[in-house]
N, C-alpha and C positions, 0 to 999 in steps of 0.2 A: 288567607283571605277571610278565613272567620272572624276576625277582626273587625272586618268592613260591614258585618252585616246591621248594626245601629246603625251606623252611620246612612248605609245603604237604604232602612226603614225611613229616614228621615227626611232625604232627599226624594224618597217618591210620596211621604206624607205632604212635604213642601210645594209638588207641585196640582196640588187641589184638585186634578183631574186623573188622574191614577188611582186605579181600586186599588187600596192601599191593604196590602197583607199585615198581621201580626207578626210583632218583632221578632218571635221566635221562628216564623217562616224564613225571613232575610236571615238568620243568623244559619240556621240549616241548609238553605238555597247555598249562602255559602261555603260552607262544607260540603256536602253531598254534588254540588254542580259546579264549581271552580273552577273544573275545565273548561267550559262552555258557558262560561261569563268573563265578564272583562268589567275592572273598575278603570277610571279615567282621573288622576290626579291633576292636583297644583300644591304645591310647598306641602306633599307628603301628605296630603289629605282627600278623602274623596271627595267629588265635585260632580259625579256620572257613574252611570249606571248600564249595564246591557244585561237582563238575567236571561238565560237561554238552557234546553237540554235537547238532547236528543233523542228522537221519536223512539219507541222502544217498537213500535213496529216497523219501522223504516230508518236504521239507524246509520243511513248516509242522510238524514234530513236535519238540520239544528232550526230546532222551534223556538223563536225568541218570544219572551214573557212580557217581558217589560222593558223599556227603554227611559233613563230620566237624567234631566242634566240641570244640576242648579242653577237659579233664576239669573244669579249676576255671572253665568259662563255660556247661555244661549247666545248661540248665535256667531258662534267661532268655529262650529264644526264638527263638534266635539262627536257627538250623537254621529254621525256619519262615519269619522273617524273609528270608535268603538264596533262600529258593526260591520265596517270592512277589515279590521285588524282581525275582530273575532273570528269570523267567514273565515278568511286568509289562516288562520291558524287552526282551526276546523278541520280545512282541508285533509291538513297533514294526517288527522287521525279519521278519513275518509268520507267527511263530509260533501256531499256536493251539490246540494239543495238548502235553500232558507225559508221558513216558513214563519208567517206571525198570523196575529188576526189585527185586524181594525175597524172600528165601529165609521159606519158611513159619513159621519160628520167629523170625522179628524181627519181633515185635510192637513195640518200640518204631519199626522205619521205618515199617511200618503206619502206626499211628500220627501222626508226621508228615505222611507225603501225603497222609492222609484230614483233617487238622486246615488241609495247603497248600489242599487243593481247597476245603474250607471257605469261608479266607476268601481264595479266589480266584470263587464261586459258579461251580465246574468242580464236573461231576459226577466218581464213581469207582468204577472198575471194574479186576477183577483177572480174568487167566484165566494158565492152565499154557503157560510158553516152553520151559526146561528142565529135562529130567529128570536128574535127579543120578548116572544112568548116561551124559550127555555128558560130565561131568567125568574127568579123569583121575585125581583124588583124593578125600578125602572129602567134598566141594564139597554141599552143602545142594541140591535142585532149586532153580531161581528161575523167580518168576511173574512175569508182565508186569504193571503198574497202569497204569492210565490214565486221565488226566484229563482232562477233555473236557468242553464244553459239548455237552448233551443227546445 
């Protein structure tokens, strides 16, 4: 998967709302976390994105990073598909918890992780992680979500 990590840089540069890491991040995130990420293809190439690791103080929890799916493959499913596979494959290595953060005005990730838990039958739950005076810059607060059985 080290491979994927341009390409991976690319697709979250492309989509203009994503704090975009340095390429040498993606290229590492690839290595170092390829368990607990998932790329999503078309004709052998990437096209989607899920970077995730697990909590190192709660290592049944998989924290997803980032989620991103190129502009001309929105809207097929893709992004939902990628976070139920990865969950679902998680499991095995005793995951049982999903955690991301999202800033109060992305109703579309909303969206997503409430439609993941769905059809994962994980309940979901948001409370306040960070206030947008930790950020050093215009940075949105971000809420914790959580997916969890009961």
């Amino acid at each position: 998967m080290v491979d994927d990590g341009i390409r991976l840089w690319e697709i979250a540069r492309d989509t203009h709302v994503l704090d975009v890491n340095s390429s040498y991040a993606y290229v590492l995130w690839c290595h170092d976390f390829a368990e607990t990420s998932i790329v999503a293809e078309s004709a052998g190439n990437p096209v989607g994105f899920v970077t995730g690791y697990r909590r190192p103080d709660q290592p049944n929890v998989l924290m997803v990073w980032q989620v991103a799916v190129d502009a001309d493959q929105r809207g097929a499913g893709i992004a939902a598909r990628m976070l139920t596979d990865l969950f679902t494959r998680a499991q095995t290595a005793g995951v049982t918890c999903l955690h991301t953060t999202i800033s109060p005005d992305n109703v579309g990730s909303q969206r997503l992780f409430a439609a993941a838990a769905e059809q994962l039958g994980l309940d979901i739950r948001s409370e306040s992680l960070f206030d947008a005076d930790v950020f050093p810059d215009a940075h949105q607060p971000e809420d914790l979500y959580i997916l969890s059985r009961g």
